[in-house]
C-alpha positions, 0 to 999 in steps of 0.5 A, a space after each residue: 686051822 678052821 677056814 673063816 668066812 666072813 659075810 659079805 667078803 667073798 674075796 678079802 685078798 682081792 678086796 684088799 688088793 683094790 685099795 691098795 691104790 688108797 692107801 698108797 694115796 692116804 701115804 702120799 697125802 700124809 707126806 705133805 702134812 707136817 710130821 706128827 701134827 693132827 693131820 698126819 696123826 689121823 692119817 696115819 690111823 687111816 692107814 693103820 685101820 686099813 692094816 689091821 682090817 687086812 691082817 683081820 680079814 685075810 690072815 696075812 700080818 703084813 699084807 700091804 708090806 709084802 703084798 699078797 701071799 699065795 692063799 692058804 690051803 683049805 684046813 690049814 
């Protein structure tokens, strides 16, 4: 497998790695709204986006569920 580089993203672990806390925020917010109203449904997307630009950029499917996996090695 071709190593991507993304421009302007050196580190996407890392990057990802630091909104961690956001998103743990965006969670706690939604769990004050009432389940499956607009409130929670577009939080829930917030999330959502959060999780697929990390699977986009860092090639970990999962990432915020198991955390950070040790990076892939070069021309794998």
């Amino acid at each position: 497998m071709v190593r991507m580089r993304y421009g302007g993203v050196r580190d996407p672990v890392g990057l990802f790695e630091e909104l961690r806390p956001f998103r743990k925020r965006i969670r706690t917010v939604q769990d004050h709204c009432r389940p499956f109203g607009p409130e929670y449904m577009i939080l829930g997307g917030v999330v959502a986006a959060l999780d697929a630009a990390a699977h986009y950029f860092t090639g970990q499917p999962s990432f915020y569920a198991v955390g950070a996996a040790p990076p892939r090695p070069e021309g794998s």
